[in-house]
MARTI-814284 format. One record per residue: x, y, z of N, C-alpha, C, O in turn; residue in three letters; residue number from 1. Coordinates in Angstrom, 1 decimal, padded with zeros to 4 digits. Each point is the difference from the previous one (the first is absolute). Example, Ala and Ser with C-alpha at 12.3 -4.5 7.8 and 13.67 -1.06 7.14 Angstrom:
2
{{013.2; -005.7; 007.8}; {-000.9; 001.2; 000.0}; {000.9; 001.2; 000.0}; {001.0; 000.0; 000.7}; 'Ala'; 1}
{{-001.4; 001.1; -001.4}; {000.9; 001.1; 000.0}; {-000.8; 001.1; 000.8}; {000.5; 001.1; 000.1}; 'Ser'; 2}
This chain:
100
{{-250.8; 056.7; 047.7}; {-001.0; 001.0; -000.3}; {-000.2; 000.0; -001.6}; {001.0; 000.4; -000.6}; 'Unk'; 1}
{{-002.0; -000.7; 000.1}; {-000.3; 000.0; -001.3}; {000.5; 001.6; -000.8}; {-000.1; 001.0; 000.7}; 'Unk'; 2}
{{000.5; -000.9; -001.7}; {000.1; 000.8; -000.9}; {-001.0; 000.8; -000.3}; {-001.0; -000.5; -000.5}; 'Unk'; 3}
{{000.9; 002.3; 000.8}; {-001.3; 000.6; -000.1}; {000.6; 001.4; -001.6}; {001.0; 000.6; -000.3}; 'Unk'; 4}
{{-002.3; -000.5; -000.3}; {000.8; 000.1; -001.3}; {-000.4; 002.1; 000.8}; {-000.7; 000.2; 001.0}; 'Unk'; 5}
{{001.4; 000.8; -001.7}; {000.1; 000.6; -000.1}; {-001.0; 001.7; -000.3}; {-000.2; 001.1; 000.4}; 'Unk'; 6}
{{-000.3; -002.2; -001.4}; {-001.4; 001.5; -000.2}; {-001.1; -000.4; 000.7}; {-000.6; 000.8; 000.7}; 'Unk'; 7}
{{000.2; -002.0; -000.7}; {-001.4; -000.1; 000.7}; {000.1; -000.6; 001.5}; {-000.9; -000.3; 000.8}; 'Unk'; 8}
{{002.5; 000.2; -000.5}; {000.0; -000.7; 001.5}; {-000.8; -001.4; 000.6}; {-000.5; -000.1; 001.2}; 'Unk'; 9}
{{000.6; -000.9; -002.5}; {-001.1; -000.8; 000.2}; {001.2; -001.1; -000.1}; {001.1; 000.6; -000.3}; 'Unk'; 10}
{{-000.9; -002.2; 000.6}; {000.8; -000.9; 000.0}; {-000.2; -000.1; -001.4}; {-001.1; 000.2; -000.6}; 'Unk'; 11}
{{002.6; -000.6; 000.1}; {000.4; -000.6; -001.0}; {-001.6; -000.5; -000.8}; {-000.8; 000.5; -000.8}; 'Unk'; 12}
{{000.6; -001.7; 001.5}; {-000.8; -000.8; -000.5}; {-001.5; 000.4; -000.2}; {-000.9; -000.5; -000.7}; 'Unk'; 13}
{{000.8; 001.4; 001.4}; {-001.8; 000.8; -000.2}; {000.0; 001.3; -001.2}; {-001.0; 000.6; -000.3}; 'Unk'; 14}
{{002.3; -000.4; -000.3}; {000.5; 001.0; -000.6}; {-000.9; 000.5; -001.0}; {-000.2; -001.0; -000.7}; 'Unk'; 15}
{{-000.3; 001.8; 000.3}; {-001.3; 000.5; -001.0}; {001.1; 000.8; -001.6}; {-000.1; -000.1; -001.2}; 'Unk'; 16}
{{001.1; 000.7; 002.1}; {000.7; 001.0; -000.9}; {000.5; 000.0; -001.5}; {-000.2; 000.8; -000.9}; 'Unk'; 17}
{{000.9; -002.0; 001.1}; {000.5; -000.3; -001.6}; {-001.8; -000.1; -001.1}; {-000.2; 000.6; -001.1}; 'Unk'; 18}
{{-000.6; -001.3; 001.7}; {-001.1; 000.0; -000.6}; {-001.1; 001.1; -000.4}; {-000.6; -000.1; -001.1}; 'Unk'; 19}
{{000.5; 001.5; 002.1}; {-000.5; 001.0; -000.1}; {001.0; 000.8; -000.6}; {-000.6; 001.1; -000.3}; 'Unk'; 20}
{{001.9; -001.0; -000.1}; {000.5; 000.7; -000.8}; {-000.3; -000.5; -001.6}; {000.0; 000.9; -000.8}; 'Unk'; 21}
{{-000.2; -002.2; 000.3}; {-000.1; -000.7; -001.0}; {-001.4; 000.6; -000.7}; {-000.4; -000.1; -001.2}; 'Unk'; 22}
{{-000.2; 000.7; 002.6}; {-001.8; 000.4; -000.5}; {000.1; 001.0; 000.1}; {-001.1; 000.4; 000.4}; 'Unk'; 23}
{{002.1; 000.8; -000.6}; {-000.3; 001.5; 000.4}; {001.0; 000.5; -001.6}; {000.3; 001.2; 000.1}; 'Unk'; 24}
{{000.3; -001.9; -001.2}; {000.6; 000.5; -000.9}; {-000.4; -000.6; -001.2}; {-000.9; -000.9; 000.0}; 'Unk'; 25}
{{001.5; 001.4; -001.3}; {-000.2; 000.5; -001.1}; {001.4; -000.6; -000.4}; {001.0; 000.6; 000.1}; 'Unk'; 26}
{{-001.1; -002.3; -000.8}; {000.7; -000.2; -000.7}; {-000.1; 000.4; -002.0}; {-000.9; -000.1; -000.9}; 'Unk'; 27}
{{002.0; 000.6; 001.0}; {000.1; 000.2; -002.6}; {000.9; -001.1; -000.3}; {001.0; -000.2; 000.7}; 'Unk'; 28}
{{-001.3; -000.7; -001.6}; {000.7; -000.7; -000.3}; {000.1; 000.7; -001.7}; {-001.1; 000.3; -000.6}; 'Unk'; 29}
{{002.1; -000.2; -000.1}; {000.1; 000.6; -000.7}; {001.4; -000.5; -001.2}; {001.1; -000.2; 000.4}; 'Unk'; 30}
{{-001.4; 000.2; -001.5}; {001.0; -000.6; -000.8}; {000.7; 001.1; -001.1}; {-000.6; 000.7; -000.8}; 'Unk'; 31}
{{002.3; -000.7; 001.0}; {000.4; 001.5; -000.6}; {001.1; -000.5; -000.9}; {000.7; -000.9; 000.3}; 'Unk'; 32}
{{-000.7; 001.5; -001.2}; {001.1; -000.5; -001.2}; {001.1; 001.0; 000.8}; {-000.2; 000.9; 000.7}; 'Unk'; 33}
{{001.5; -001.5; -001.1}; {001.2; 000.9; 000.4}; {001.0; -000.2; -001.3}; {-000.5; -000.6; -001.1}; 'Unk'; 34}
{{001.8; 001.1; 001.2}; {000.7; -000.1; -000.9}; {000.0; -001.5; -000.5}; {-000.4; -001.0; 000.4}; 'Unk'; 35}
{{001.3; 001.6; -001.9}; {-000.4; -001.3; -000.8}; {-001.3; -000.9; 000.0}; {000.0; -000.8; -001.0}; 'Unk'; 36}
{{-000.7; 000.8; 001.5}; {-001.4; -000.6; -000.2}; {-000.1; -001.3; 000.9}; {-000.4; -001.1; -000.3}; 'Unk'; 37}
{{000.9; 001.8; 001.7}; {-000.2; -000.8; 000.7}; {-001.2; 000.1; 000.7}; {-000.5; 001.2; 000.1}; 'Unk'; 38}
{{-000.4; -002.5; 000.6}; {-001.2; 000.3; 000.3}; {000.4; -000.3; 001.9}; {000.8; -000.8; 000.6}; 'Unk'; 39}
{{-001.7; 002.0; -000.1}; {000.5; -000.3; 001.8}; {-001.6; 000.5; 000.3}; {-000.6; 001.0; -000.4}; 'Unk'; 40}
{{000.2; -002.3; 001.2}; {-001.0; 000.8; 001.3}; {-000.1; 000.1; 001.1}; {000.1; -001.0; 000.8}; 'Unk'; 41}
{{-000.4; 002.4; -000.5}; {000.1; 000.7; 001.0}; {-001.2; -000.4; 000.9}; {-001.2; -000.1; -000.3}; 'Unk'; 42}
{{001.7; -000.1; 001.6}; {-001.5; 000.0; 000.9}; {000.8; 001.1; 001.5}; {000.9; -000.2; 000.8}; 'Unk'; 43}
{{-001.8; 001.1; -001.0}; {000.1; 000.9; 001.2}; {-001.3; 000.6; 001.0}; {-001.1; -000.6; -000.2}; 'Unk'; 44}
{{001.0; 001.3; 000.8}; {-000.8; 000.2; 000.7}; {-000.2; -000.6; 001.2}; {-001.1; 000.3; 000.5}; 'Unk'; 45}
{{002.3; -001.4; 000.1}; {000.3; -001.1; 001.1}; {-000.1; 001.2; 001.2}; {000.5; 001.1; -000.4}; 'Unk'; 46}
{{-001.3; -001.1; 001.9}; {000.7; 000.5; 000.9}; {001.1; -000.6; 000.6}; {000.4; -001.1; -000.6}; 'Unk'; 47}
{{000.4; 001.6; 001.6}; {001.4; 000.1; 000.8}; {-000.1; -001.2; 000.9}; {000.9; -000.6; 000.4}; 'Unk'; 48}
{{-002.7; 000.2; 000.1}; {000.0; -000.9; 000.7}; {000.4; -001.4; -000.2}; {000.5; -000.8; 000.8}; 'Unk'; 49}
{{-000.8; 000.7; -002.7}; {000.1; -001.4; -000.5}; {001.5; 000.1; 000.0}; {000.6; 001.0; 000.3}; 'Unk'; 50}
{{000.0; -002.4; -000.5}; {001.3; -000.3; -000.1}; {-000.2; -000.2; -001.5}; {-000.5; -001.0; -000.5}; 'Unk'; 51}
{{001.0; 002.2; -000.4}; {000.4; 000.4; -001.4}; {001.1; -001.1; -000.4}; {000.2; -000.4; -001.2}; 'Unk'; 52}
{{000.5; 000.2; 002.0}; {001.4; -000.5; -000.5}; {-000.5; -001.6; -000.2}; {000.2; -000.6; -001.1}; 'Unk'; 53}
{{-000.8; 000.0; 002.3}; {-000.2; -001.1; -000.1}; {-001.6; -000.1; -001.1}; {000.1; -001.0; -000.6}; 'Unk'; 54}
{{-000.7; 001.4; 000.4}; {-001.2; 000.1; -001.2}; {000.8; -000.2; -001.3}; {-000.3; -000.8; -000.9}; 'Unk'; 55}
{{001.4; 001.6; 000.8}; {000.5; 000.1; -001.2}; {000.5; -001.4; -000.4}; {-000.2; -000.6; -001.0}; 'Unk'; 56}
{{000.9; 000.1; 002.4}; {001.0; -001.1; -000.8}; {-001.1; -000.8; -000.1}; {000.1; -000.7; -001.0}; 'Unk'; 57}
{{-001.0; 000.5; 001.6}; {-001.0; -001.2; 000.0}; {-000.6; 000.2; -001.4}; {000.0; -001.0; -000.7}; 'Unk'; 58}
{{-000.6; 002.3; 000.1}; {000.1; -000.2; -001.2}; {000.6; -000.5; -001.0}; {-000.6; -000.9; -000.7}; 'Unk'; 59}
{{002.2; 001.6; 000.3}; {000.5; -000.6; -000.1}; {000.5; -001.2; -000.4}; {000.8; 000.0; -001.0}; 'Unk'; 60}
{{-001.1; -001.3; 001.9}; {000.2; -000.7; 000.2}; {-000.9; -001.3; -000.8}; {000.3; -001.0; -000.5}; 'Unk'; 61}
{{-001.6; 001.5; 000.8}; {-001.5; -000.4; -000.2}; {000.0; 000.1; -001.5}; {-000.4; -000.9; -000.7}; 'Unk'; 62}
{{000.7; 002.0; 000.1}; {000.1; 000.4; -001.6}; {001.3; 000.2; -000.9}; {000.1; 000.6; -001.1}; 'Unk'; 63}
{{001.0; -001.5; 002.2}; {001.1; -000.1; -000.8}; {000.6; 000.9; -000.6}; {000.6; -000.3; -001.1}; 'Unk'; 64}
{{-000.5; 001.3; 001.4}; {000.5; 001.1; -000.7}; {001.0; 000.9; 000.6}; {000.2; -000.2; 001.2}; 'Unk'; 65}
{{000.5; 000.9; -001.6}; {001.0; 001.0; 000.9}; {-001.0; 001.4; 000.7}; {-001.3; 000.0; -000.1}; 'Unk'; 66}
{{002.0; 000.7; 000.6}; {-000.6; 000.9; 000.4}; {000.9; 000.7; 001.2}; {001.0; -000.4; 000.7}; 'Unk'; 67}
{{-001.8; 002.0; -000.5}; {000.8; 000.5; 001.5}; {-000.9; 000.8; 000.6}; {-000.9; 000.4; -000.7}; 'Unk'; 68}
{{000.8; 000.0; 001.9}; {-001.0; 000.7; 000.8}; {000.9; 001.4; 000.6}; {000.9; 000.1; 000.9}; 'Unk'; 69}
{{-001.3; 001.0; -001.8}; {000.5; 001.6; 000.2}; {-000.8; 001.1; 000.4}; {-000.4; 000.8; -000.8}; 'Unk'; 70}
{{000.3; -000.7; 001.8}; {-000.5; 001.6; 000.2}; {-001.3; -000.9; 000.8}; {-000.9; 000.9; 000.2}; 'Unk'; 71}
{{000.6; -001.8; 000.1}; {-001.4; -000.5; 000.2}; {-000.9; -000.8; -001.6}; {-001.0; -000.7; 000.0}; 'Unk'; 72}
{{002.0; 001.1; -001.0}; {-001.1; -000.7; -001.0}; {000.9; -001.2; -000.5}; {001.2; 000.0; -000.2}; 'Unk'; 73}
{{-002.1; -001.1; 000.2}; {000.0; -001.5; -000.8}; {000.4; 000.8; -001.2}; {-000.6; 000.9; -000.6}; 'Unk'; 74}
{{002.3; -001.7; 000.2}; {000.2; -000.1; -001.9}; {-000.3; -001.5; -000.5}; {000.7; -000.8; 000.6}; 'Unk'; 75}
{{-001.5; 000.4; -001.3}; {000.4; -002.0; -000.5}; {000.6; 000.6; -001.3}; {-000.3; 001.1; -000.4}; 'Unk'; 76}
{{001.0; -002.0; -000.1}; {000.4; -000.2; -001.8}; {-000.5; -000.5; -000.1}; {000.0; -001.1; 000.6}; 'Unk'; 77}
{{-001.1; 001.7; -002.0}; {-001.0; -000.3; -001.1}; {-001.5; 000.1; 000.8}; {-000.2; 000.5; 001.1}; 'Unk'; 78}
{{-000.6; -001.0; -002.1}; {-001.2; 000.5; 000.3}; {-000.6; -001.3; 000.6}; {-000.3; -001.1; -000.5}; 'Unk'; 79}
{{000.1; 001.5; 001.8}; {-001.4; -000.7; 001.2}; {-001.0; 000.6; 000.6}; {-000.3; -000.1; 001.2}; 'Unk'; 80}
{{-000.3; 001.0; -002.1}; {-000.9; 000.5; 000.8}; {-000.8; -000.9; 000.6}; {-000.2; -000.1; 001.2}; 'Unk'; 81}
{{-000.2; -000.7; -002.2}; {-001.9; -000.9; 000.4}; {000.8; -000.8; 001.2}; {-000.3; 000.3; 001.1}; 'Unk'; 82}
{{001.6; -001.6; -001.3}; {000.4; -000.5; 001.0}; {000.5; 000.5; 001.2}; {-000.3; -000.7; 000.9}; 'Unk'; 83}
{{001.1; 002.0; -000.6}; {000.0; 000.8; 000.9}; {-001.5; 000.3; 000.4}; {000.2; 000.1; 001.3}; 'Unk'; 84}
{{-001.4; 000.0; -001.5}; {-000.7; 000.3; 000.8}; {-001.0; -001.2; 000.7}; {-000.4; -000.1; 001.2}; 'Unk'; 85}
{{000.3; -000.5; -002.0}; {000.0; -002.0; 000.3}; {000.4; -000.2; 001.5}; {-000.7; -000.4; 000.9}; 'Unk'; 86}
{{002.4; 000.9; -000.6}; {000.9; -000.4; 000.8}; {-000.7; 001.1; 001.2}; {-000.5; -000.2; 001.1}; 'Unk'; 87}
{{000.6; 001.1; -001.6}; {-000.3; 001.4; 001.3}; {-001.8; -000.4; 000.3}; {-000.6; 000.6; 000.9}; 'Unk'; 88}
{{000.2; -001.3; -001.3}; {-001.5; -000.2; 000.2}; {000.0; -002.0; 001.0}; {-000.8; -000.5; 000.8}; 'Unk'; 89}
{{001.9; 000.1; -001.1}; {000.4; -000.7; 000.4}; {000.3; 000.0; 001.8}; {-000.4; -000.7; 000.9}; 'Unk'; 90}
{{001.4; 001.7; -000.9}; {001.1; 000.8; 001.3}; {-001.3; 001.0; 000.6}; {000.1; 001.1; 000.6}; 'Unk'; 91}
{{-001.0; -001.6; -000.9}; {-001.3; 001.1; 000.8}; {-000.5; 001.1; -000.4}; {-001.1; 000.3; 000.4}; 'Unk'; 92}
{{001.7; 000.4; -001.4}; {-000.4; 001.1; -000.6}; {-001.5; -000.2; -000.3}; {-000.3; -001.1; -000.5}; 'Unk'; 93}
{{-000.8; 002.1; 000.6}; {-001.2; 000.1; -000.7}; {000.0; 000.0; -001.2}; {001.0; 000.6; -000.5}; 'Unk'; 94}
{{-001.9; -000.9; -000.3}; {-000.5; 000.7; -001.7}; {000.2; 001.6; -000.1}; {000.6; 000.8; -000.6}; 'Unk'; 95}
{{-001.5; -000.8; 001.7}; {000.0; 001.9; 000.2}; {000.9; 000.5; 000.1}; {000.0; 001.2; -000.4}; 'Unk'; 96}
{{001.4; -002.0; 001.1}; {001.4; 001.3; 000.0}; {000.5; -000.2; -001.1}; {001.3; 000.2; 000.1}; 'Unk'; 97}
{{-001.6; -000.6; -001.1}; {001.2; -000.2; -000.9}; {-000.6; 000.3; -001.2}; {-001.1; -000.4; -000.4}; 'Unk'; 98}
{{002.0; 001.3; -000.2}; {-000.5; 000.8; -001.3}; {001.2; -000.4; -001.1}; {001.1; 000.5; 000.1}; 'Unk'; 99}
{{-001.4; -001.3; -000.9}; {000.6; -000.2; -001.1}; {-000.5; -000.2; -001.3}; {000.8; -000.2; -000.9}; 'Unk'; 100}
């Protein structure tokens, strides 16, 4: 019996959900000095649907950088705004959700 996902009761494979959550929010991509003059940006405004954890590392990963995912919001070390949103425009995000 195939795998039927949970909110919309549709099979795995016909699944709408991860995609209609991606189109119903308000990403900030945002860059914040902290102590010592360190540069971090922030990207929050993720719903609960996306896998936050796994976005992050793929970031991450993509822009070589350290980073941690707290409370729901993306930290990178140093400043990626423009490439962070490159990537999130990349991973499906619209122009329209993303405010940076």
């Amino acid at each position: 019996m195939p795998e039927v996902c949970p909110v919309c009761g549709q099979p795995k494979e016909l699944c709408v959900c991860g995609e209609m959550a991606k189109e119903s929010q308000r990403v900030r991509i945002r860059v914040v000095q902290r102590r010592f003059g360190k540069t971090v940006t922030m990207i929050s405004g993720l719903n609960e649907d996306i896998n936050i954890a796994e976005l992050g590392k793929e970031l991450k990963k993509r822009l070589a950088c350290g980073g941690t995912v707290k409370n729901g919001v993306i930290e990178l070390q140093g400043d990626h705004k423009q490439k962070a949103k490159e990537i999130l425009l990349r991973e499906g995000f619209s122009e329209n959700q993303i405010e940076a």
